[in-house]
SENUFI-344788 format. One record per residue: x, y, z of N, C-alpha, C, O in turn; residue in one letter; residue number from 1. Coordinates in steps of 0.2 Angstrom, whole numbers, plus 5000, padded with zeros to 4 digits. Layout:
+--------+---------+------+---------+----------+-------+--------+---------+------+--------+---------+------+---+-----+
: n.east : n.north : n.up : ca.east : ca.north : ca.up : c.east : c.north : c.up : o.east : o.north : o.up : r :   k :
+--------+---------+------+---------+----------+-------+--------+---------+------+--------+---------+------+---+-----+
:      X :       Y :    Z :       X :        Y :     Z :      X :       Y :    Z :      X :       Y :    Z : A : NUM :
...
+--------+---------+------+---------+----------+-------+--------+---------+------+--------+---------+------+---+-----+
// end
This chain:
+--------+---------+------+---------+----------+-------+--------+---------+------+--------+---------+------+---+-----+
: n.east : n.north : n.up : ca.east : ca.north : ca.up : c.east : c.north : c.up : o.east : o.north : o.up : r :   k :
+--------+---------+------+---------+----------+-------+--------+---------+------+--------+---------+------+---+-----+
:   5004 :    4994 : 5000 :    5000 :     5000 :  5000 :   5004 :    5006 : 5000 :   5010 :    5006 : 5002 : X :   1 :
:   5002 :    5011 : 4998 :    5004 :     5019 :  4999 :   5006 :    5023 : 5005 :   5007 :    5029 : 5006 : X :   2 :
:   5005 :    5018 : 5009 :    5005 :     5024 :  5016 :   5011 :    5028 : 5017 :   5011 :    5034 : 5019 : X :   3 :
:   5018 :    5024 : 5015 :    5025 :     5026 :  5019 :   5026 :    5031 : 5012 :   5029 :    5036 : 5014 : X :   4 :
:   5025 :    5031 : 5006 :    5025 :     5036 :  5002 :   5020 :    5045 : 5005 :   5022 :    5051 : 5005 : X :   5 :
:   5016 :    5041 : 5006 :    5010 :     5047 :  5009 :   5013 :    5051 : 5015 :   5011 :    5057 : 5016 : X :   6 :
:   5016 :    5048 : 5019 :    5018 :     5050 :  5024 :   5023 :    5055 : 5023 :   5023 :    5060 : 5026 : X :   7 :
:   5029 :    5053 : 5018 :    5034 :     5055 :  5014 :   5032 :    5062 : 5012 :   5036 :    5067 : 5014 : X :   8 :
:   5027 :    5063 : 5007 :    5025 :     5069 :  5006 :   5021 :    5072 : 5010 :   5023 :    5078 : 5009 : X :   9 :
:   5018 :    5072 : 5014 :    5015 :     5075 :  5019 :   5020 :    5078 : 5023 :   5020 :    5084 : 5025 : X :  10 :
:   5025 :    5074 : 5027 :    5033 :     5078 :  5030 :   5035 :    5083 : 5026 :   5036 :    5089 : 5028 : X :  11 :
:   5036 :    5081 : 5021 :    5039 :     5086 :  5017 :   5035 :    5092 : 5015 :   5038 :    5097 : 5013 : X :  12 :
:   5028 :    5091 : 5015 :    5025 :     5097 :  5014 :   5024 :    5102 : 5021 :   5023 :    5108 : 5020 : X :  13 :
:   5024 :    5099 : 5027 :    5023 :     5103 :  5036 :   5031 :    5104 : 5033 :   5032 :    5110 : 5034 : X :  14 :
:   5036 :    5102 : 5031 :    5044 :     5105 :  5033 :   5044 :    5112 : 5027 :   5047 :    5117 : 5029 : X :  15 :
:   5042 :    5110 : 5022 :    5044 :     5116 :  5016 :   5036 :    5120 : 5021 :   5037 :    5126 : 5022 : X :  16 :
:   5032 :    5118 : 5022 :    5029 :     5127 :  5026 :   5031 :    5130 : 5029 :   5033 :    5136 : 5028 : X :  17 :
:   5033 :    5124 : 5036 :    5039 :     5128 :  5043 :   5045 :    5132 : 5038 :   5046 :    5138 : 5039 : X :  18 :
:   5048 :    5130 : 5034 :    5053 :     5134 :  5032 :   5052 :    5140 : 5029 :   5055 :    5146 : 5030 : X :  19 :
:   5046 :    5137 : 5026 :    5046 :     5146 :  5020 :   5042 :    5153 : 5028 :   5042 :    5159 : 5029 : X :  20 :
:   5038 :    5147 : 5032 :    5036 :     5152 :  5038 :   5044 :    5157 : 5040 :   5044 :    5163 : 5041 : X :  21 :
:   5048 :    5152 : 5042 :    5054 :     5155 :  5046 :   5059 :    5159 : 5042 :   5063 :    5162 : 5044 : X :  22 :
:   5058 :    5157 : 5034 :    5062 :     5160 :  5029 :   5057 :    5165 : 5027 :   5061 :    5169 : 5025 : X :  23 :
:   5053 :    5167 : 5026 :    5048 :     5170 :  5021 :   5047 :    5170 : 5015 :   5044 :    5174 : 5012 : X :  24 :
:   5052 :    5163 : 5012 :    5053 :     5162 :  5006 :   5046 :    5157 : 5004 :   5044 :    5152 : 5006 : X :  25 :
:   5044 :    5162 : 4998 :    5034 :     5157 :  4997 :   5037 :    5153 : 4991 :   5034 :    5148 : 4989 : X :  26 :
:   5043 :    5155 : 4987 :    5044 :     5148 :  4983 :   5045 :    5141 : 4983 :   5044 :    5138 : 4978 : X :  27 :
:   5046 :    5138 : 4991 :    5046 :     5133 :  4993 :   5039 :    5131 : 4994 :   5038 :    5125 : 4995 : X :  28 :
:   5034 :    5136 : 4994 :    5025 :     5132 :  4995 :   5022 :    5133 : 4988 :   5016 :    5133 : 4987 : X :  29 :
:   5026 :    5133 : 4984 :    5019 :     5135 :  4977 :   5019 :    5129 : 4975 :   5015 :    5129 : 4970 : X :  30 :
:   5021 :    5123 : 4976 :    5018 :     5118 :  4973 :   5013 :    5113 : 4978 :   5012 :    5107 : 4977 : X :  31 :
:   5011 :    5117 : 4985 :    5006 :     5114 :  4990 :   5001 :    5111 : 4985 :   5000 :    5105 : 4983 : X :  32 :
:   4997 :    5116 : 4984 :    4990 :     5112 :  4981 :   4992 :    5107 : 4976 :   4988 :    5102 : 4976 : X :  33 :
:   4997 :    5108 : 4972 :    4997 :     5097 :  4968 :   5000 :    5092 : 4972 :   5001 :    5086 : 4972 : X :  34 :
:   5004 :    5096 : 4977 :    5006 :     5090 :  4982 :   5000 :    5088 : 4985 :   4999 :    5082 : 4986 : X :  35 :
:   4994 :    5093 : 4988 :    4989 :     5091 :  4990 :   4985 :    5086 : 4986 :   4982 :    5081 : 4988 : X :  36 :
:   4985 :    5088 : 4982 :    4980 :     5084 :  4977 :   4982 :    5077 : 4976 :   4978 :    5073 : 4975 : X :  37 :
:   4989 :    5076 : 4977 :    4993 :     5070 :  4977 :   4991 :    5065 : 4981 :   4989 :    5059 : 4981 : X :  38 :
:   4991 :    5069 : 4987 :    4990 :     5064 :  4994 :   4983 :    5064 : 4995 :   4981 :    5059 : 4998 : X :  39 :
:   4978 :    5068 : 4994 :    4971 :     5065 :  4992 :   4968 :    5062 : 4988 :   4962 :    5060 : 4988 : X :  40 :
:   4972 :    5061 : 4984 :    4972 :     5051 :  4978 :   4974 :    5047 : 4979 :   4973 :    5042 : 4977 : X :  41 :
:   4981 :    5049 : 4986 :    4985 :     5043 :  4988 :   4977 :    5039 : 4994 :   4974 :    5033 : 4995 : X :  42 :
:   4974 :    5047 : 4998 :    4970 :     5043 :  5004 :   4965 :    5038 : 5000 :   4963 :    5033 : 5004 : X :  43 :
:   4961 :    5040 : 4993 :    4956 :     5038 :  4991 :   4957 :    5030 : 4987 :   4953 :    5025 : 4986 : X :  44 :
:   4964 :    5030 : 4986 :    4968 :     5024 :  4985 :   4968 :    5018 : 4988 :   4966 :    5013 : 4985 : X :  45 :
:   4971 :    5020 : 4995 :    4971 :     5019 :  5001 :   4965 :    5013 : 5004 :   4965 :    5008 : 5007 : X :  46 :
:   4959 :    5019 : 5001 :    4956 :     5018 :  5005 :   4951 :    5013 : 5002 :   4948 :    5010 : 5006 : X :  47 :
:   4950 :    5012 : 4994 :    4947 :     5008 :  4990 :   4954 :    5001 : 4989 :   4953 :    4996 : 4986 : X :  48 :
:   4959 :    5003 : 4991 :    4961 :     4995 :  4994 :   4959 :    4990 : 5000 :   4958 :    4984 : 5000 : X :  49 :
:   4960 :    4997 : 5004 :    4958 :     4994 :  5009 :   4951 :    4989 : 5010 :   4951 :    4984 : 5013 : X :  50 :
:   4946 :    4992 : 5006 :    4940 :     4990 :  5003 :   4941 :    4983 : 5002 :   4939 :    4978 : 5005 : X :  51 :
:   4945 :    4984 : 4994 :    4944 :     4976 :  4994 :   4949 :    4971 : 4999 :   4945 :    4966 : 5000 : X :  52 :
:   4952 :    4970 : 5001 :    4956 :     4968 :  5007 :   4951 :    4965 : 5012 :   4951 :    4959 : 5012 : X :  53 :
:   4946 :    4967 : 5015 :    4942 :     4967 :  5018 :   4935 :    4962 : 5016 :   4932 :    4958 : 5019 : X :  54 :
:   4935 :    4962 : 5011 :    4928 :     4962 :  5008 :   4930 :    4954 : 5005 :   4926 :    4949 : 5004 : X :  55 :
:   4939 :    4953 : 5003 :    4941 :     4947 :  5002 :   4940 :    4942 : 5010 :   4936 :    4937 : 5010 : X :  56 :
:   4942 :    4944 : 5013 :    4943 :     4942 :  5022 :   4939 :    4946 : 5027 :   4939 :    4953 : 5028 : X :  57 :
:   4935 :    4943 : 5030 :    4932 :     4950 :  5036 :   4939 :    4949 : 5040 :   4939 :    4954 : 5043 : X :  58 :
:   4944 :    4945 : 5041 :    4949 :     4944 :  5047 :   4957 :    4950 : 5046 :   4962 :    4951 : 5049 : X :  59 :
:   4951 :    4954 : 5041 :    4957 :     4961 :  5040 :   4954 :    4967 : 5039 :   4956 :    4972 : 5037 : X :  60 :
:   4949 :    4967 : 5042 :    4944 :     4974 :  5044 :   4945 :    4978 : 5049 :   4945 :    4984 : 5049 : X :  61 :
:   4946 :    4975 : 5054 :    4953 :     4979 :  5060 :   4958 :    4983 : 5057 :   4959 :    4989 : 5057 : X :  62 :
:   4963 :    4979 : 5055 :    4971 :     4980 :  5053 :   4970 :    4986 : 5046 :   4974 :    4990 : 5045 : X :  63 :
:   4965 :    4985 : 5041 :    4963 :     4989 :  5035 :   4960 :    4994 : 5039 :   4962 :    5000 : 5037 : X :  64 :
:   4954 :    4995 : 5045 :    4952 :     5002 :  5047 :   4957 :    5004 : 5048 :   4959 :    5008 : 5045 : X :  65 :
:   4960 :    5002 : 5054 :    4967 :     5005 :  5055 :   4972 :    5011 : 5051 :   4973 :    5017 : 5052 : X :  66 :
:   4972 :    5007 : 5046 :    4975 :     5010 :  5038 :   4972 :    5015 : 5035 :   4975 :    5020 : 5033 : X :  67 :
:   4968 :    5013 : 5035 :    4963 :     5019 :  5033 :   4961 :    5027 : 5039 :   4961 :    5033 : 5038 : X :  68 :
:   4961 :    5024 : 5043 :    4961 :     5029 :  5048 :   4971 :    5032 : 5048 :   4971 :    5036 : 5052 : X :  69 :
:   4974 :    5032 : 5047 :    4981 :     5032 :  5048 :   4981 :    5037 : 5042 :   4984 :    5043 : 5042 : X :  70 :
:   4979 :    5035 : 5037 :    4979 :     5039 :  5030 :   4973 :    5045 : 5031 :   4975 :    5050 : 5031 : X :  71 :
:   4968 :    5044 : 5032 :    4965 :     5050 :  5033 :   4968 :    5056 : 5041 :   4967 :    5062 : 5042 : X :  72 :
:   4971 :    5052 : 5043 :    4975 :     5057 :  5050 :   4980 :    5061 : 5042 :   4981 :    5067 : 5041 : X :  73 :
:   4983 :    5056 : 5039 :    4989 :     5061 :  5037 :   4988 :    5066 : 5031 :   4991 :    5071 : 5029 : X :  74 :
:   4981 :    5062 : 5029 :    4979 :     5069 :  5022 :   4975 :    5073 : 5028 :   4974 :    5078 : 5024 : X :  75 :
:   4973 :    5075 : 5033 :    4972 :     5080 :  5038 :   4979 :    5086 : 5040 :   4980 :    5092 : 5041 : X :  76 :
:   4984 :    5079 : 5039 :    4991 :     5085 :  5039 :   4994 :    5088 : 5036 :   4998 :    5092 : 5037 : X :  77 :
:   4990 :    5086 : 5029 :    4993 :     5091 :  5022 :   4990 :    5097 : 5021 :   4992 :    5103 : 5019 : X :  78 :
:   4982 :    5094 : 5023 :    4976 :     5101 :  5023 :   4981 :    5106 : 5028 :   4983 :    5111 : 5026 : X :  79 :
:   4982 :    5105 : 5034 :    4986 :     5111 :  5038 :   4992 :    5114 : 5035 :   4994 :    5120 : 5034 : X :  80 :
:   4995 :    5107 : 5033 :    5003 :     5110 :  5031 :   4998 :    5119 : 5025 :   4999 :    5125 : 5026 : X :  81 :
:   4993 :    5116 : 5019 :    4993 :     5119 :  5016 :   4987 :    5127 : 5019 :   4985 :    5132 : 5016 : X :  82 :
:   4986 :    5126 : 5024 :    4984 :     5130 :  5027 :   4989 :    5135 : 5032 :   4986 :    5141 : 5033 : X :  83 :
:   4995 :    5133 : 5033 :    5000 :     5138 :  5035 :   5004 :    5141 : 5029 :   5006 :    5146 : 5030 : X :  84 :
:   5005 :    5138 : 5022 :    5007 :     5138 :  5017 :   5002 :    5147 : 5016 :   5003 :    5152 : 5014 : X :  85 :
:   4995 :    5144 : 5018 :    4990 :     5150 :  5016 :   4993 :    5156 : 5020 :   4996 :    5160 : 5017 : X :  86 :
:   4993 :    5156 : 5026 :    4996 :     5160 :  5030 :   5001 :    5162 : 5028 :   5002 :    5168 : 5026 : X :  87 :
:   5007 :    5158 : 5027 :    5013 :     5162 :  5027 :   5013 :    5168 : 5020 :   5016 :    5173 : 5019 : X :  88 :
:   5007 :    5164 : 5014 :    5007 :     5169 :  5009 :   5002 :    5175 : 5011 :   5001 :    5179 : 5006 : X :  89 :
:   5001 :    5176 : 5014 :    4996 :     5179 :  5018 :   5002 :    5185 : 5020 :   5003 :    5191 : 5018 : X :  90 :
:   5006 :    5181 : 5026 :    5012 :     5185 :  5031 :   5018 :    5188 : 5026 :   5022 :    5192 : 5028 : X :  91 :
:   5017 :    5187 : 5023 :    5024 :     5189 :  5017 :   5022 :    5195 : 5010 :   5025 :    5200 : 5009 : X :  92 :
:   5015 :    5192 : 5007 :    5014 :     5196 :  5001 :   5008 :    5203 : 5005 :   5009 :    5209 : 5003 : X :  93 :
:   5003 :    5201 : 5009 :    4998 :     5202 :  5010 :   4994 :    5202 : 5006 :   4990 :    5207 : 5006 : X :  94 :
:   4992 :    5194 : 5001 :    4989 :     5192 :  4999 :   4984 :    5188 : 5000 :   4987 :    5183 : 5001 : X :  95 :
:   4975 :    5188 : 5001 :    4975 :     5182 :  5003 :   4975 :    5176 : 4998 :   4973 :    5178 : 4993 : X :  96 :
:   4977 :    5170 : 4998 :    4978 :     5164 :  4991 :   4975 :    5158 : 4997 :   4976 :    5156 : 5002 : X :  97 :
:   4972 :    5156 : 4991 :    4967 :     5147 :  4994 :   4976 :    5141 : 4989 :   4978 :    5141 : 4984 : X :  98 :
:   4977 :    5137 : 4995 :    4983 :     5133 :  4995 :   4978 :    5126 : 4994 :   4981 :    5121 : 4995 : X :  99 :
:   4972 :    5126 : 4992 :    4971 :     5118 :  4991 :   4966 :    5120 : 4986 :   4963 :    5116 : 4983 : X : 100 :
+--------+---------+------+---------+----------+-------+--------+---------+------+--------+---------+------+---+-----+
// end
């Protein structure tokens, strides 16, 4: 499955925030929203395997919700990452700009 990749881009998206936050450099966030877009077909991926997984065995319906819940916590962390990305273009241009 996708998770450890998802995870991947999601740190990487909360680290290029924090920095352009601490740097004021918004070049590091302009590709938020397709990274977002990324990790919100990694979760829906995720989640229609998990599906069949499941549906093969009920004896992987725990371990698959699990998974699924684990991937929707982290497309939750991208929406923030792109929500401080909002801010910082906010804090630097004073423009307001939507990041997802």
């Amino acid at each position: 499955m996708n998770l450890p990749h998802m995870a991947d881009l999601v740190c990487a998206m909360i680290d290029d925030a924090l920095k352009a936050y601490r740097t004021e450099d918004i070049v590091l966030i302009e590709g938020m929203s397709r990274r977002d877009d990324v990790v919100d077909d990694l979760r829906y991926a995720i989640f229609r395997e998990s599906v069949t997984y499941m549906m093969e065995d009920p004896k992987n319906i725990t371990r698959c919700m699990d998974y699924v819940m684990v991937a929707r916590y982290l497309e939750r962390c991208g929406d923030y990452a792109c929500d401080i990305a909002e801010q910082v273009c906010y804090m630097v241009t004073g423009e307001r700009v939507e990041v997802k």
